[in-house]
TORVOVO-358503 format. One record per atom (N, C-alpha, C): residue number from 1; residue in three letters; atom name; z, x, y. Coordinates in steps of 0.2 Angstrom, whole numbers, plus 2048, in hexadecimal, padded with zeros to 3 digits. Atoms other than C-alpha are relative to their C-alpha. Layout:
N
PT/NUM/ALA/CA/Z/X/Y
...
This chain:
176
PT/1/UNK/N/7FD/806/7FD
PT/1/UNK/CA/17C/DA1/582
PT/1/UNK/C/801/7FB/7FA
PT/2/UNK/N/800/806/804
PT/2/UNK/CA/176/D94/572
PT/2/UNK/C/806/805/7FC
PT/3/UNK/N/7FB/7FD/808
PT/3/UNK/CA/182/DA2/566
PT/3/UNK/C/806/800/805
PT/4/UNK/N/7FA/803/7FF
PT/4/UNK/CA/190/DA0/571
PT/4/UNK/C/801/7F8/802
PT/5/UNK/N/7FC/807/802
PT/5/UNK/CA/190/D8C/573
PT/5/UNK/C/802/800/7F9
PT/6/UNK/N/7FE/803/806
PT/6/UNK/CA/18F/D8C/561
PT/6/UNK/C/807/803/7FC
PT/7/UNK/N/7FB/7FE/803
PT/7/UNK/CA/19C/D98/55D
PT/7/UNK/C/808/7FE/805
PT/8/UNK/N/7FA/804/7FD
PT/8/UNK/CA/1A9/D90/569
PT/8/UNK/C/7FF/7FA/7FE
PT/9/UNK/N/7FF/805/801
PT/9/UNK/CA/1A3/D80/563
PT/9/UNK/C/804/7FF/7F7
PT/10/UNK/N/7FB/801/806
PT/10/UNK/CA/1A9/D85/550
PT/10/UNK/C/807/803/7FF
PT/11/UNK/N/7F8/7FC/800
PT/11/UNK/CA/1B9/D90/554
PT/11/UNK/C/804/7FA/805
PT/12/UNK/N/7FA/804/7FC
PT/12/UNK/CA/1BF/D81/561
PT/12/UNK/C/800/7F7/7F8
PT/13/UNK/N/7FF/806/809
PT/13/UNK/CA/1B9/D72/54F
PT/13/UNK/C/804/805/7FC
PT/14/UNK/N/7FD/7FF/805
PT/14/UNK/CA/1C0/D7D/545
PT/14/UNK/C/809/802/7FF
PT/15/UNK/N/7FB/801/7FE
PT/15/UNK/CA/1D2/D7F/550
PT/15/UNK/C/802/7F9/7FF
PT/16/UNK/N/7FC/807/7FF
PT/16/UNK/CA/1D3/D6D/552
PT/16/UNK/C/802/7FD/7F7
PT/17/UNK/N/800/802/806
PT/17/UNK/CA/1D0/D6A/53F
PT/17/UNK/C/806/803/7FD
PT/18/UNK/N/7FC/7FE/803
PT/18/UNK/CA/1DD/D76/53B
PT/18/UNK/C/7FE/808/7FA
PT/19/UNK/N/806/7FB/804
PT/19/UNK/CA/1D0/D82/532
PT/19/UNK/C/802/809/803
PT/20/UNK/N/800/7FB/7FD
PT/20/UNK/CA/1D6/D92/53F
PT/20/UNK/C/808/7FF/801
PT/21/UNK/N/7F8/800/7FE
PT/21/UNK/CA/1E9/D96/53E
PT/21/UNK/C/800/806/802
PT/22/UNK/N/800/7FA/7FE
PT/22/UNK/CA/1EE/DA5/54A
PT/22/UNK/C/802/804/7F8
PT/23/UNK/N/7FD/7FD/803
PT/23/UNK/CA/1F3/DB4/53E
PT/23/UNK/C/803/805/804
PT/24/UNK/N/7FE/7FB/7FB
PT/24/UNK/CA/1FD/DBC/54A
PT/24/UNK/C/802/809/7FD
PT/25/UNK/N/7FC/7F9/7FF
PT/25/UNK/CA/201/DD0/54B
PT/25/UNK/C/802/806/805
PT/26/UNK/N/800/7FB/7FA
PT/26/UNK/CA/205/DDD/556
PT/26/UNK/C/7FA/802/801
PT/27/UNK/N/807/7FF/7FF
PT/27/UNK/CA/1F5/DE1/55F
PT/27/UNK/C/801/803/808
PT/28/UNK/N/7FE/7FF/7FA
PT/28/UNK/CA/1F2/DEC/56C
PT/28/UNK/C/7FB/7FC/805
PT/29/UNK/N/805/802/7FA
PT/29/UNK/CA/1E8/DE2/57C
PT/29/UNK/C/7FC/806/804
PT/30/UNK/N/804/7FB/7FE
PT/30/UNK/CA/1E3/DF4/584
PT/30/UNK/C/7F9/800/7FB
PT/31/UNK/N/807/7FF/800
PT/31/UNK/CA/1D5/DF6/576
PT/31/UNK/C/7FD/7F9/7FF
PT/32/UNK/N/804/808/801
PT/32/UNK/CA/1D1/DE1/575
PT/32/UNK/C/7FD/800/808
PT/33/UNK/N/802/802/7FA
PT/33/UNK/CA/1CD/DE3/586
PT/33/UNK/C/7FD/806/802
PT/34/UNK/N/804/7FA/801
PT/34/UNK/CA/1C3/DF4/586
PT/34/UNK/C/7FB/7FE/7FC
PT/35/UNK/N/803/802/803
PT/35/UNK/CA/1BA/DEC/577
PT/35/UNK/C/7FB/7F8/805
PT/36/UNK/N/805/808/7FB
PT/36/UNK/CA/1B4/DDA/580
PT/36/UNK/C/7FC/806/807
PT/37/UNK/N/802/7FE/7FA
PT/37/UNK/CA/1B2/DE6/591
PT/37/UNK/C/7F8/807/7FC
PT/38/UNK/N/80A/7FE/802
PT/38/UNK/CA/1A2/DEF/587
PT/38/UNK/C/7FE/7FC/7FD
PT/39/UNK/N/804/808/801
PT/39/UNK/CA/19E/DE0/580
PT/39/UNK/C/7FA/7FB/807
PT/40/UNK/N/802/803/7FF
PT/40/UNK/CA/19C/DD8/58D
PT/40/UNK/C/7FD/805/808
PT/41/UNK/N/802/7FC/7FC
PT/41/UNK/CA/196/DE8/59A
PT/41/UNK/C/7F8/7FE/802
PT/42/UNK/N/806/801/7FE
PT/42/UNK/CA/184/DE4/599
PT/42/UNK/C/7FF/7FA/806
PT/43/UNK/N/800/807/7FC
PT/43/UNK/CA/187/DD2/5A1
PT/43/UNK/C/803/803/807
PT/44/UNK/N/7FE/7FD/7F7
PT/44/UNK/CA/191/DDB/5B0
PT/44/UNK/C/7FD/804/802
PT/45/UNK/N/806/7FC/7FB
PT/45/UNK/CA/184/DE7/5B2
PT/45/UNK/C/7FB/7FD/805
PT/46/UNK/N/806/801/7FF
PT/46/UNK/CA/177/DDC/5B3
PT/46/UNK/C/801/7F9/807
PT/47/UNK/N/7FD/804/7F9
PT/47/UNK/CA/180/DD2/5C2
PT/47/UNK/C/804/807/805
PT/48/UNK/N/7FC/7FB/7FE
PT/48/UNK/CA/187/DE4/5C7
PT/48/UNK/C/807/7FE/803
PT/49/UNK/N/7F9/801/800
PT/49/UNK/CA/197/DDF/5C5
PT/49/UNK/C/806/806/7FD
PT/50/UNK/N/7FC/7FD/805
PT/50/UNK/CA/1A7/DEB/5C2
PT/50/UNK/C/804/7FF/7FC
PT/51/UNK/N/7FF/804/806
PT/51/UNK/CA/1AE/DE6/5B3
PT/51/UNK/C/807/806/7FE
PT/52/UNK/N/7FA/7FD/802
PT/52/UNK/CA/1C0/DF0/5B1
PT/52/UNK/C/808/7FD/7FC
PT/53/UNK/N/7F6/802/806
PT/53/UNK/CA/1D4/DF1/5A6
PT/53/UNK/C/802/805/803
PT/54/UNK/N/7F8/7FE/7FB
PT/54/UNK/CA/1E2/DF6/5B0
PT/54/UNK/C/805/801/7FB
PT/55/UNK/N/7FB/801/806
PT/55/UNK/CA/1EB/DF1/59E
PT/55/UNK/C/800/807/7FD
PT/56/UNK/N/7FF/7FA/804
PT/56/UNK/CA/1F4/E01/598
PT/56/UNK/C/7FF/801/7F6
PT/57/UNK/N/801/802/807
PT/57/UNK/CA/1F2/E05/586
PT/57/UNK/C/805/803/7FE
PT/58/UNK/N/7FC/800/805
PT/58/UNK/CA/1FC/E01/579
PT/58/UNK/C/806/7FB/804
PT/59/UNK/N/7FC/809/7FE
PT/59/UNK/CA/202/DF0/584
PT/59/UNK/C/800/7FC/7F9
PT/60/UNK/N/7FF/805/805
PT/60/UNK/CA/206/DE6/576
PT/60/UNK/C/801/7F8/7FD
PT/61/UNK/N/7FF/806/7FE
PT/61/UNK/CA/207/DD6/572
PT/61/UNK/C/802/7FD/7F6
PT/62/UNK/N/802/802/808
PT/62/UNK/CA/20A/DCA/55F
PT/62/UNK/C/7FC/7FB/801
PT/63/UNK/N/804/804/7FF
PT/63/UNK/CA/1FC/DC1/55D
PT/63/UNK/C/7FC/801/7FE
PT/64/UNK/N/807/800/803
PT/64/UNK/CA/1EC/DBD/556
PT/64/UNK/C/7F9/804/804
PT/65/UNK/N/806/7FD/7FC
PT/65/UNK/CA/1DE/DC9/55A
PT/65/UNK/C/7F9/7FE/801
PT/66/UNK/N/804/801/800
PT/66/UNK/CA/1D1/DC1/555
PT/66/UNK/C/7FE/7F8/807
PT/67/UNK/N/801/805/7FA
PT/67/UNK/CA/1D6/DB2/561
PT/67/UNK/C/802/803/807
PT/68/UNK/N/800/7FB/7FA
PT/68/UNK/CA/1DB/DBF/570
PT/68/UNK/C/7F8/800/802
PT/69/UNK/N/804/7FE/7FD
PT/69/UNK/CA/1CD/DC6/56F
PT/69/UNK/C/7FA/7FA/802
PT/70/UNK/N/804/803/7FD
PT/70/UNK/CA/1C2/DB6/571
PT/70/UNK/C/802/7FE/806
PT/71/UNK/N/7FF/804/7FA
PT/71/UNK/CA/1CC/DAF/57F
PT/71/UNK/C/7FE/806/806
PT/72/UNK/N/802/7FB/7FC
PT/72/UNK/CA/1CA/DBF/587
PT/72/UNK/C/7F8/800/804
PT/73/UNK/N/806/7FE/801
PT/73/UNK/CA/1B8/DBF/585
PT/73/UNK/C/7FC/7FA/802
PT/74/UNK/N/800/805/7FA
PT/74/UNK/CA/1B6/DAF/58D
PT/74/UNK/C/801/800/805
PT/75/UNK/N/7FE/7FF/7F9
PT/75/UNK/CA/1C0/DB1/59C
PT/75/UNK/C/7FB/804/804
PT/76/UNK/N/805/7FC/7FF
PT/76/UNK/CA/1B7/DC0/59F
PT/76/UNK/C/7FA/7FE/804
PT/77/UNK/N/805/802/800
PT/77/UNK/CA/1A7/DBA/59C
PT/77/UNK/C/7FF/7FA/805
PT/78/UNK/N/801/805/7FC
PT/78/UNK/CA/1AA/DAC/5A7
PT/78/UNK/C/801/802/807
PT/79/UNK/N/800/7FB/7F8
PT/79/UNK/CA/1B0/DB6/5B6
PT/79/UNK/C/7FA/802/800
PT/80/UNK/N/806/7FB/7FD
PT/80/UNK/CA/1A1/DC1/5B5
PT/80/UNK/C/7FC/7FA/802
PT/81/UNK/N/806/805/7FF
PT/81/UNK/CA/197/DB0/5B5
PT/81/UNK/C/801/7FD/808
PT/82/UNK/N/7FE/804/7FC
PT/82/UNK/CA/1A1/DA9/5C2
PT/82/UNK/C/7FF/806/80A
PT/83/UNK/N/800/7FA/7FB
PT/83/UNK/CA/19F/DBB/5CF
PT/83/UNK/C/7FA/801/801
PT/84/UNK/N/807/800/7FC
PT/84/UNK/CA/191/DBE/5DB
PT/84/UNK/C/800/806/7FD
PT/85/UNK/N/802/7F7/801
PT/85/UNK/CA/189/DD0/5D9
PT/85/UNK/C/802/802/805
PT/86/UNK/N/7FB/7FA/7FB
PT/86/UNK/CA/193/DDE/5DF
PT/86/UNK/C/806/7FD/7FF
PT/87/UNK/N/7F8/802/800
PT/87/UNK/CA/1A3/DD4/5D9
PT/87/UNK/C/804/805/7FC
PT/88/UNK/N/7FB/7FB/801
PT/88/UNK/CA/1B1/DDC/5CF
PT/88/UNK/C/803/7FB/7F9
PT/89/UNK/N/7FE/808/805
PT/89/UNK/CA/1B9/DD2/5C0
PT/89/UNK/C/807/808/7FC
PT/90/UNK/N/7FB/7FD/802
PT/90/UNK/CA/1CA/DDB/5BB
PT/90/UNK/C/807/7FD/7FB
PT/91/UNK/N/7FE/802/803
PT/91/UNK/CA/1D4/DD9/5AC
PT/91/UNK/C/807/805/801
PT/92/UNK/N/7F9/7FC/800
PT/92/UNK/CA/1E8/DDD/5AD
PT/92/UNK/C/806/7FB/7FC
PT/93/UNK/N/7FA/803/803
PT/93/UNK/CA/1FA/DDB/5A4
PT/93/UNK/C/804/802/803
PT/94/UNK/N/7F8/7FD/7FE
PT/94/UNK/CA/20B/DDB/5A8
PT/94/UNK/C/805/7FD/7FC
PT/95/UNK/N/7FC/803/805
PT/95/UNK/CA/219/DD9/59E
PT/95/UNK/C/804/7FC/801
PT/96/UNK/N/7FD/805/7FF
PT/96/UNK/CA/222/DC8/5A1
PT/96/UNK/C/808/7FC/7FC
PT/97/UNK/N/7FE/800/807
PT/97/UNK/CA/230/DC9/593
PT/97/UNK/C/804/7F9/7FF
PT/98/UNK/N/804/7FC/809
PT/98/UNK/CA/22F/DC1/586
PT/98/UNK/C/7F8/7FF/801
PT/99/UNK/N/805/803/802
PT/99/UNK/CA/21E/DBF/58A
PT/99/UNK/C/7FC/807/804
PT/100/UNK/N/803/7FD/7FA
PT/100/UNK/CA/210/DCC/590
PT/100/UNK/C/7F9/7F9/804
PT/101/UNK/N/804/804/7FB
PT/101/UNK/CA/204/DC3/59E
PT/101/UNK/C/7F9/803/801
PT/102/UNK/N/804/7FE/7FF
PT/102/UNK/CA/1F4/DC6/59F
PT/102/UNK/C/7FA/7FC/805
PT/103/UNK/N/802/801/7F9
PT/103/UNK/CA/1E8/DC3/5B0
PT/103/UNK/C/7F6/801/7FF
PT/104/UNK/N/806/800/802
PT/104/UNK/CA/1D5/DC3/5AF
PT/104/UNK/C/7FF/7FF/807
PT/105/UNK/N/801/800/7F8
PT/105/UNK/CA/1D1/DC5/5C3
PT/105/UNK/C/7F7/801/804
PT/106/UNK/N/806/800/7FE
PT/106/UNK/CA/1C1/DC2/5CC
PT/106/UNK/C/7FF/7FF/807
PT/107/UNK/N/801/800/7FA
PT/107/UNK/CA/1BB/DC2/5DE
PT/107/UNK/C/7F9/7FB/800
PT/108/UNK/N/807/806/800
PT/108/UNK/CA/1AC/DB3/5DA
PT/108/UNK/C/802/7FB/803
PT/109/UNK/N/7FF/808/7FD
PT/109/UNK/CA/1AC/DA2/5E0
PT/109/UNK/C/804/7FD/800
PT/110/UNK/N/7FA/805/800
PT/110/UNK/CA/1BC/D9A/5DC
PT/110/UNK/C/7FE/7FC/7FD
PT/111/UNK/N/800/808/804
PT/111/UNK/CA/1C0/D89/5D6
PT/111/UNK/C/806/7FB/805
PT/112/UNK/N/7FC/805/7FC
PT/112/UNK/CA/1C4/D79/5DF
PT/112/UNK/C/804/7FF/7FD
PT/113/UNK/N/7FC/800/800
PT/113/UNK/CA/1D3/D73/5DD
PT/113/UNK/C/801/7F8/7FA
PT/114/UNK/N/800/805/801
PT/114/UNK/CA/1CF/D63/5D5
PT/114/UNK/C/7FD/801/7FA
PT/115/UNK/N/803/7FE/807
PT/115/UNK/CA/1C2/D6C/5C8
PT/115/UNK/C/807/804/7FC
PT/116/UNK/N/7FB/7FD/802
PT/116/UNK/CA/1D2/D77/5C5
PT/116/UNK/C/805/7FD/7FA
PT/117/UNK/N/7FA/804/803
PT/117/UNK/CA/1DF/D6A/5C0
PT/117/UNK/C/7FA/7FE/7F9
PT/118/UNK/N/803/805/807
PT/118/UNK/CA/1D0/D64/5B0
PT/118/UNK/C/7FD/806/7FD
PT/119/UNK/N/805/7FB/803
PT/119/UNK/CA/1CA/D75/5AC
PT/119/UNK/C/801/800/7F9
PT/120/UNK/N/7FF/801/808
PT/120/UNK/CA/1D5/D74/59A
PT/120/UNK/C/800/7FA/7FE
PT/121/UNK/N/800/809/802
PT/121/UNK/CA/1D1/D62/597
PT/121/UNK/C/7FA/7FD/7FE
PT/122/UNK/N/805/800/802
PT/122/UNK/CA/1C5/D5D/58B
PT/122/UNK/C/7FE/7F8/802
PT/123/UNK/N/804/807/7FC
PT/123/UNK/CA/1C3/D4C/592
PT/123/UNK/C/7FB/801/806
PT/124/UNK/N/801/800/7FB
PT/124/UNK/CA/1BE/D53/59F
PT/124/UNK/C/7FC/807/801
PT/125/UNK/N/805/7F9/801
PT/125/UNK/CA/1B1/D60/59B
PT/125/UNK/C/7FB/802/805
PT/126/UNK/N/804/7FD/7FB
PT/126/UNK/CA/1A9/D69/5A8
PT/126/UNK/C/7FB/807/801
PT/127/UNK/N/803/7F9/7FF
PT/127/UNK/CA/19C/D76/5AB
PT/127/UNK/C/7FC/801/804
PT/128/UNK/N/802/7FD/7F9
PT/128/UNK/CA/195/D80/5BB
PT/128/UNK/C/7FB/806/7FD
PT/129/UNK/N/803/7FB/802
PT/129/UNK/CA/188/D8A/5BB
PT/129/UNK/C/801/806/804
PT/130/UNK/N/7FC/7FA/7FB
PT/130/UNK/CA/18C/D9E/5C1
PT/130/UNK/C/7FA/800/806
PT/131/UNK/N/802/7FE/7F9
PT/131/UNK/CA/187/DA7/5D1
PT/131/UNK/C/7F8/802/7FE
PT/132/UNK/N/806/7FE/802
PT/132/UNK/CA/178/DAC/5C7
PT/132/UNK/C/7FD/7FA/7FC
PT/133/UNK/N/801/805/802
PT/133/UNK/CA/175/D9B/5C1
PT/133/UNK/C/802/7FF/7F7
PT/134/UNK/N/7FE/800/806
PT/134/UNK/CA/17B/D9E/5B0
PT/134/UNK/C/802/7FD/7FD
PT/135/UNK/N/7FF/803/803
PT/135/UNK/CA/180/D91/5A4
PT/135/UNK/C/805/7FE/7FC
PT/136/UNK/N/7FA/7FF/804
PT/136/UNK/CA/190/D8C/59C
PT/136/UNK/C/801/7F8/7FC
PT/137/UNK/N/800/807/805
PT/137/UNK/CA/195/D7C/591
PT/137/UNK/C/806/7FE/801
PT/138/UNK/N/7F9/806/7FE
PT/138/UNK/CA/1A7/D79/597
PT/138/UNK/C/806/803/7FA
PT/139/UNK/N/7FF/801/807
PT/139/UNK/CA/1AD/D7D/585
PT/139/UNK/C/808/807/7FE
PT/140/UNK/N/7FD/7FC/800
PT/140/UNK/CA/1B3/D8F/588
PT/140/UNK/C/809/800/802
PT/141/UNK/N/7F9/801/7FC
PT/141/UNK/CA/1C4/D8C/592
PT/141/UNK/C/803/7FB/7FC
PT/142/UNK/N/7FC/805/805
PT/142/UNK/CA/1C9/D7E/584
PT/142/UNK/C/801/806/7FB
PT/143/UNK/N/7FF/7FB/806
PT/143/UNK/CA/1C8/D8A/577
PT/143/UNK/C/805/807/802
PT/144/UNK/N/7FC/7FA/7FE
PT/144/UNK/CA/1D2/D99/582
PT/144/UNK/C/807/7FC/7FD
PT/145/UNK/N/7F8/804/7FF
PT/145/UNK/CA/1E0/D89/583
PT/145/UNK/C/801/800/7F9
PT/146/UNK/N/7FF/802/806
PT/146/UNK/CA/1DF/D84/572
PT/146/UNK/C/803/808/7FE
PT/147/UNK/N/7FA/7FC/805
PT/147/UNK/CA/1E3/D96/56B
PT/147/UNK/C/805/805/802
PT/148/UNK/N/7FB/7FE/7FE
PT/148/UNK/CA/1EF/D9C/577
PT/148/UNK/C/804/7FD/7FF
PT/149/UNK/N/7FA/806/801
PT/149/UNK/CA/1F9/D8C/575
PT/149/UNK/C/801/803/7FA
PT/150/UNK/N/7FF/7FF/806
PT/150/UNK/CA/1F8/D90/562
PT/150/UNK/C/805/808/7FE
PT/151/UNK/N/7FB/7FA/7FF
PT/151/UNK/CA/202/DA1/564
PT/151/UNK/C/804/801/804
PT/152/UNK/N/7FA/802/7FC
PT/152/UNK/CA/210/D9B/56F
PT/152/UNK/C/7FF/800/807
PT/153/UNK/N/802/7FD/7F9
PT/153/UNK/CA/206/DA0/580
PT/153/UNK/C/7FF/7F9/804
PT/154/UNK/N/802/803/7FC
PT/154/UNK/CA/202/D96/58F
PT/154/UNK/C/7F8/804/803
PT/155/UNK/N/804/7FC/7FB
PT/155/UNK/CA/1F2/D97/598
PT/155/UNK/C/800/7FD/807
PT/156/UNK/N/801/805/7FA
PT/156/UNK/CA/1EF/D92/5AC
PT/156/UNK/C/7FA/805/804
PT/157/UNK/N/804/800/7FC
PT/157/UNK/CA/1E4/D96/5BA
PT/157/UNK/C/801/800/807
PT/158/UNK/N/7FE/7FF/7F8
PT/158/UNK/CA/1E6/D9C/5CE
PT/158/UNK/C/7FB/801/803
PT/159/UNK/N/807/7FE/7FF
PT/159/UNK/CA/1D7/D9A/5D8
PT/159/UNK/C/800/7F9/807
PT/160/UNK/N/801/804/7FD
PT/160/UNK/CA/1D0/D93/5E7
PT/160/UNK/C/7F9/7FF/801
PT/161/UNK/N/805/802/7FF
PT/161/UNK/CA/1C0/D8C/5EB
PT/161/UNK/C/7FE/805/805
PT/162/UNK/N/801/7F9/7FB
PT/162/UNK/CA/1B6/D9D/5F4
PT/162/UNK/C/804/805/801
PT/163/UNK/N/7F9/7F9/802
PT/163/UNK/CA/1C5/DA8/5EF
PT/163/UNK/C/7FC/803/7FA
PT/164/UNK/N/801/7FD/806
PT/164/UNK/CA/1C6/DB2/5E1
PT/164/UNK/C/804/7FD/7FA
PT/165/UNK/N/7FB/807/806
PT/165/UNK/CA/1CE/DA8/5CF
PT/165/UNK/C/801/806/7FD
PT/166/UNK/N/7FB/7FB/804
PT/166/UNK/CA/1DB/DB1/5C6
PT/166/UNK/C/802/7FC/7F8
PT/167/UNK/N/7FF/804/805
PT/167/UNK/CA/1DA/DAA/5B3
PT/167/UNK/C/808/803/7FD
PT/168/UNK/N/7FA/7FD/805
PT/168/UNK/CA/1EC/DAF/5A9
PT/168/UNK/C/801/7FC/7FC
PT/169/UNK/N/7FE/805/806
PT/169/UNK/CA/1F3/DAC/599
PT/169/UNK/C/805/803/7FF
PT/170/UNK/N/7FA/7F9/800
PT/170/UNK/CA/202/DB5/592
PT/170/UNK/C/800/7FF/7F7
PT/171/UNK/N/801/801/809
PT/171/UNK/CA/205/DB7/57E
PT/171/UNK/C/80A/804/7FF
PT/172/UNK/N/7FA/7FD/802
PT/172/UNK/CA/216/DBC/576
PT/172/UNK/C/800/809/7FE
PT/173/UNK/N/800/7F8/802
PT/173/UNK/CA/21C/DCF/574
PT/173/UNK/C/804/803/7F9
PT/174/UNK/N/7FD/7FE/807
PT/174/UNK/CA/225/DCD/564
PT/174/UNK/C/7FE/7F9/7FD
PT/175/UNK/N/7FF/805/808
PT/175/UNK/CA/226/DC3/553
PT/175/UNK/C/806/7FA/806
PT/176/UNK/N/7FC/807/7FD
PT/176/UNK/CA/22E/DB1/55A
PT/176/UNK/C/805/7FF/7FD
């Protein structure tokens, strides 16, 4: 937990400073999301959560892998936090052109609608602890924004308070 505040706290200082420029390339998402999904399999064991990719391989995308894959590995990890035991946390794409779209789906406790509209807003830093009481800094969902923005993407959020929260982002399919 203390080695992910601090490395979301140098990767989002060192976006705003200018210190982190995307290097975008073709990148497949099928293995960055294979990769984070045993990364972060222990933490959905240990809540018995199912932790699955629907994303075909060799879905594509141009863009920086090193920043995919943290946004990835956030979302994730913040679904599995945010899902009761026995939940499901499902990662998928669809091709949106020019853009693919990517979905991060979970069956936990939702989000009000109020905490929603301030979730990317650093004035406005918020943090909830999971179904398992687990602890977060607020910090993670700035830094998804920050480097999806940075490679021409959008990020947003669908989700009701006791429902299940659907996080998406989408990233470009070609050189711009």
């Amino acid at each position: 937990s203390t080695f992910k505040l601090l490395e979301n706290l140098l990767d989002w200082s060192r976006l705003q400073t200018g210190k982190i420029n995307p290097v975008p390339e073709m990148i497949d998402l099928s293995l960055l999301t294979v990769e984070n999904i045993s990364v972060l399999k222990s933490m959905a064991d240990s809540k018995n959560i199912k932790l699955y990719s629907s994303i075909q391989f060799n879905t594509r995308v141009f863009a920086d892998a090193n920043m995919v894959r943290t946004v990835i590995r956030n979302l994730v990890s913040n679904a599995i936090k945010f899902t009761p035991s026995g939940g499901e946390v499902k990662i998928m794409a669809a091709e949106n052109m020019p853009m693919v779209e990517l979905c991060i789906e979970d069956n936990g406790v939702g989000i009000s609608e109020d905490r929603k509209n301030v979730l990317f807003h650093i004035e406005e830093k918020i943090s909830t602890p999971g179904t398992a009481n687990e602890t977060g800094t607020g910090l993670g969902l700035l830094l998804c924004k920050e480097m999806i923005e940075r490679q021409g993407g959008h990020i947003w959020v669908e989700s009701e308070e006791g429902k299940a929260s659907r996080f998406y982002f989408n990233l470009p399919l070609s050189r711009v």
